[in-house]
C-alpha positions in Angstrom: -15.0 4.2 -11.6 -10.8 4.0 -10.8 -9.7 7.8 -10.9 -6.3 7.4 -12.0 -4.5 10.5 -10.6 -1.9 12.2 -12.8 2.1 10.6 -12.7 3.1 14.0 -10.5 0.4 13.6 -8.2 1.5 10.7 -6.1 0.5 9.9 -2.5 3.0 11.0 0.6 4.8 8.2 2.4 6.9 8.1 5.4 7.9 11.8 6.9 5.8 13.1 3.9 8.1 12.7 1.0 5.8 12.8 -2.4 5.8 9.1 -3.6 6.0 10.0 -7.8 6.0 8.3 -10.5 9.4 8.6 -12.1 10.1 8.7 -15.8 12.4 5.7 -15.6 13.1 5.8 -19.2 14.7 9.1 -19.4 17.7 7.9 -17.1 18.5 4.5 -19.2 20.2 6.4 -21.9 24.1 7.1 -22.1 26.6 4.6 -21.1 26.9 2.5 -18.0 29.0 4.7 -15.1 26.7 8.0 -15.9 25.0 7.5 -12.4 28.1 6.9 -10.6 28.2 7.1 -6.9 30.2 9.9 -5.3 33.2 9.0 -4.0 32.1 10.1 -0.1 28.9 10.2 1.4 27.2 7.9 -1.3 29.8 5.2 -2.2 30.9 5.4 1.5 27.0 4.9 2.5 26.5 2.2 0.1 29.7 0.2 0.8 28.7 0.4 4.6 24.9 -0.7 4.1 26.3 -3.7 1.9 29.0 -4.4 4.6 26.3 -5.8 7.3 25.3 -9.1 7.9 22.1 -10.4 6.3 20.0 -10.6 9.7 17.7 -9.0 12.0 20.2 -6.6 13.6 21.9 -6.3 10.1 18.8 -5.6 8.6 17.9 -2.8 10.8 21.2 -1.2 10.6 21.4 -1.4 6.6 18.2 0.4 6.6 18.9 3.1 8.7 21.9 3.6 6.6 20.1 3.4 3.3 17.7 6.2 4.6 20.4 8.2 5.4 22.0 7.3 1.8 19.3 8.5 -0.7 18.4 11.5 1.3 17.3 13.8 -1.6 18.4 11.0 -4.3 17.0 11.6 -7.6 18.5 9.7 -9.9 19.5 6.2 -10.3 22.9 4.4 -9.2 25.2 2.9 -11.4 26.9 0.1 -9.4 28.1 -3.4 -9.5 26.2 -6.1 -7.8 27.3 -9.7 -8.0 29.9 -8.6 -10.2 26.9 -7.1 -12.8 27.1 -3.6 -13.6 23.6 -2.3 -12.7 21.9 0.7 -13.2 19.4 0.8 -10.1 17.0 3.5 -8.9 16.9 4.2 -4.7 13.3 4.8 -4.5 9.9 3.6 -5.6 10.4 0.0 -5.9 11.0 -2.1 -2.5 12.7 -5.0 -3.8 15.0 -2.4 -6.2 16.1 -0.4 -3.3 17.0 -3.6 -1.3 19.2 -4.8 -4.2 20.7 -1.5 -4.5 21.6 -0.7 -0.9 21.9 -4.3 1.0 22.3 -7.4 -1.7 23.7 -9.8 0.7 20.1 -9.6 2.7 17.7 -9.1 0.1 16.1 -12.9 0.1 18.9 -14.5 1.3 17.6 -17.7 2.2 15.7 -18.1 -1.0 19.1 -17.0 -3.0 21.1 -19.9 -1.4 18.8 -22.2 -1.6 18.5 -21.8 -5.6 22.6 -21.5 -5.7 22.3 -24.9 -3.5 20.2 -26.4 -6.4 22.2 -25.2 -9.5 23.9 -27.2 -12.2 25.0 -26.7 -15.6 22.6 -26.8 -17.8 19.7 -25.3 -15.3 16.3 -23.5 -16.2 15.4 -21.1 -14.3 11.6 -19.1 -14.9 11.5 -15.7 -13.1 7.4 -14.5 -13.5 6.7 -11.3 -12.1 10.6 -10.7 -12.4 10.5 -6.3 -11.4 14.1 -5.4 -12.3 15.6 -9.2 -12.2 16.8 -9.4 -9.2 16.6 -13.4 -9.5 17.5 -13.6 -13.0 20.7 -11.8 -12.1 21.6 -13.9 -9.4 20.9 -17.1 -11.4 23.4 -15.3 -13.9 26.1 -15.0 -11.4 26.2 -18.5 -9.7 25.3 -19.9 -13.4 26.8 -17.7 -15.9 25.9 -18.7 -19.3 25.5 -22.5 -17.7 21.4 -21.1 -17.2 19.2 -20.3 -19.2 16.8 -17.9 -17.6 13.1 -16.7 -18.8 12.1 -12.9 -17.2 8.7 -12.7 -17.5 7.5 -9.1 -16.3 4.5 -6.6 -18.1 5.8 -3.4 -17.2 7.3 -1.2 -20.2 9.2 1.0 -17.7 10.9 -2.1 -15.9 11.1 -4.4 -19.2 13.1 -1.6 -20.4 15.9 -1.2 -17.3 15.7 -4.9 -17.3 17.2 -5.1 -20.9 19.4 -2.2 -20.2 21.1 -3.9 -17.7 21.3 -7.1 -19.5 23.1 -5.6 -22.5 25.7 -4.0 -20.1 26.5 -7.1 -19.3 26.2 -9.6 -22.3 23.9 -11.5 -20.9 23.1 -13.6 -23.7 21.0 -16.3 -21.4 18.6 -14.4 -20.0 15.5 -13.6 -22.2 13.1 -10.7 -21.4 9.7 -11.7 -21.9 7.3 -8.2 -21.3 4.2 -9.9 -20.9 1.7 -10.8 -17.4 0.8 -13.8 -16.7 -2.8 -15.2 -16.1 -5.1 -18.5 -16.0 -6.1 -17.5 -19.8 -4.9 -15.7 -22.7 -6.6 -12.1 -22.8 -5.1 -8.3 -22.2 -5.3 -6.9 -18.7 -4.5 -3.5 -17.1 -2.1 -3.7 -15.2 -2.2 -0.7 -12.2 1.3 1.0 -11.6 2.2 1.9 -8.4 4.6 5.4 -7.2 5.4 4.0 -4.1 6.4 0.6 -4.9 6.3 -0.7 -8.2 6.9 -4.3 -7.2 3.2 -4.0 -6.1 1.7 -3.6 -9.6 -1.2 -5.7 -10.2 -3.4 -6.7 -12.8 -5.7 -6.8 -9.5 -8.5 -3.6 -9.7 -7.3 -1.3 -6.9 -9.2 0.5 -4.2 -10.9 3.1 -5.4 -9.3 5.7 -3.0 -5.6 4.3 -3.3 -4.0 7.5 -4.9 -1.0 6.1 -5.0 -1.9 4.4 -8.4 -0.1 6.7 -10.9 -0.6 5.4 -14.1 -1.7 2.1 -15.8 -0.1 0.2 -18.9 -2.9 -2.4 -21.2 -0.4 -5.6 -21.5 -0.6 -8.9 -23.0 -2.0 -12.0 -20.9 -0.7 -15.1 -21.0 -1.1 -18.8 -19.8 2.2 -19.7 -18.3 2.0 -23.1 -20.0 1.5 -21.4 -23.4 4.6 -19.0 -23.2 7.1 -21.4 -21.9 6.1 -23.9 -24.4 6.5 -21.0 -27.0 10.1 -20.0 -25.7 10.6 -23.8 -26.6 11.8 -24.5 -22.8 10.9 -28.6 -22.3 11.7 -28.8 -18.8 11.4 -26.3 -15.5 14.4 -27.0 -13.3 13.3 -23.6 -10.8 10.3 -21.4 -11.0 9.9 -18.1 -8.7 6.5 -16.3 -9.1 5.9 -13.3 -7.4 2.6 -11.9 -8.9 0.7 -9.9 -6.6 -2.1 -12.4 -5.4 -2.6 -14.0 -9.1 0.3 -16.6 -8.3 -3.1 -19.6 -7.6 -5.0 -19.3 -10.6 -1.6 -18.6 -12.5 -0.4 -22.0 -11.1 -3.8 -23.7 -10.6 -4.1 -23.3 -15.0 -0.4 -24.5 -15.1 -0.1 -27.3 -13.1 -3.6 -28.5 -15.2 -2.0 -27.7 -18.8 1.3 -28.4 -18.9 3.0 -31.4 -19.8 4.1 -33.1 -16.8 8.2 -32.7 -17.9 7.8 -29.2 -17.8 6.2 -29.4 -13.9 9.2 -27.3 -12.2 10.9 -29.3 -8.8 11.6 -25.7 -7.0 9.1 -23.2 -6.8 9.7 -20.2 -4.5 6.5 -18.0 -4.7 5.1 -15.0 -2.3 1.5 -15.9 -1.2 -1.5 -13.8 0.5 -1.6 -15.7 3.7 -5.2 -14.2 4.9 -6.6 -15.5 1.5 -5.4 -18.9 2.0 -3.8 -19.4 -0.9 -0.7 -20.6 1.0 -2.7 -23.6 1.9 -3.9 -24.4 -1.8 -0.9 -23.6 -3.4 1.4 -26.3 -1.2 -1.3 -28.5 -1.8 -0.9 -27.9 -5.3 3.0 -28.3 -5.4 2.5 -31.8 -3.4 0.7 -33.0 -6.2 3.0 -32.3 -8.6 5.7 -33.6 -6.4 7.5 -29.9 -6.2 9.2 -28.8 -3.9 7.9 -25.3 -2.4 9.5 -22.3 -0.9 6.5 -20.1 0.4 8.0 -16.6 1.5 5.0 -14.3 3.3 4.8 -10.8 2.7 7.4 -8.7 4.1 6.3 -5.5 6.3 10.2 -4.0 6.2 10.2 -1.4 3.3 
């Protein structure tokens, strides 16, 4: 049996800071500029972190800075990125954090490459879509020239996801808080303190305390739902879902019509599993063209 410790209870991370879960909901009321940075050592941090080129050495840099930056941080940020008002928290999610602190390097190749392929009129599917990072940048090379499904099952992040939205009318993206699977069913889906871009429908270790709470969420077949938000063609798809991303696109790939068959697919794959292997093989059959990113081991 999981033992699913209490939401206060998290694991330590680096230099033992207590990795908890954080009642995101309580920080999405009041207007957008409640959470603005100070003037000094925060904005100075962050305009300094975001200042640095999006490489290795740049990298490095902008995470040293960060660290320094949300130093006894416990609230969110309320800051623009790509000329979005965002309300973004500096801890607990990887991908969030990166957004926050250092945009210009936070999958940067995979952020030109969609901005390379965009057109009026595009259709953009974000599954597994954590606080919309992708959706927003769709948004900003787009505008309301996308139209741009979010698919993503946690309550917590559904809800900062919309938040952000309706600070910044946009009316093209739609939030759909739901998981994805081969079949229709409910799942749990396991939340994680220390990075919540992590969360999985997958059944945990049994001794991995840093699993804080869990959420029951509607399953569906990817087919099935973007049928049902009436889309009739797939011009991008990015699916980032933990290790589910082969049997999510295995059932697709076998159900949908073929005009819905996306061209672009940038996914995240567990390369010891070989799915990275089945999963190109897969896109070559439907004549797709695949971005495969690996895992990244900077956090």
């Amino acid at each position: 049996m999981l033992r699913v410790p209490r939401g206060r209870r998290g694991r330590r991370g680096p230099r033992g800071r207590r990795q908890t879960d954080v009642d995101r909901l309580k920080h999405l009321s009041g207007p957008w500029g409640r959470y603005e940075p100070g003037p000094l050592r925060r904005g100075w941090f962050l305009r300094l972190c975001r200042s640095m080129p999006p490489r290795w050495a740049g990298e490095r840099a902008s995470l040293l800075l960060r660290r320094l930056a949300r130093a006894g941080l416990n609230t969110p940020l309320d800051t623009e990125v790509w000329g979005l008002r965002l309300r973004l928290f500096p801890s607990g999610n990887v991908a969030e954090a990166r957004i926050l602190f250092m945009p210009q390097q936070w999958d940067w190749q995979e952020r030109e490459l969609l901005a390379l392929r965009a057109k009026a009129g595009f259709v953009f599917v974000d599954v597994g879509a954590n606080v919309g990072g992708y959706s927003f940048w769709m948004h900003k090379v787009l505008g309301s020239d996308a139209t741009v499904v979010a698919i993503e099952p946690d309550p917590q992040l559904v809800a900062g996801l919309e938040a952000n939205l309706s600070w910044n009318a946009c009316d093209n993206v739609r939030v759909v808080p739901a998981a994805v699977g081969a079949s229709a069913d409910e799942g749990t889906l396991f939340v994680r303190a220390d990075n919540l871009g992590e969360n999985s429908l997958e059944r945990p270790d049994v001794h991995d305390s840093a699993i804080v709470r869990t959420e029951t969420v509607t399953v569906r077949p990817l087919a099935a739902l973007l049928q049902a938000e009436g889309l009739t063609r797939v011009d991008a798809l990015k699916i980032d879902i933990e290790g589910m991303e082969l049997p999510v696109m295995e059932a697709f790939f076998g159900e949908a019509p073929d005009e819905l068959w996306p061209t672009l697919i940038i996914t995240e794959f567990k390369e010891t599993a070989g799915h990275g292997t089945a999963i190109c093989a897969i896109c070559s059959s439907a004549t797709a063209t695949a971005r495969c990113s690996r895992p990244s081991w900077i956090s």
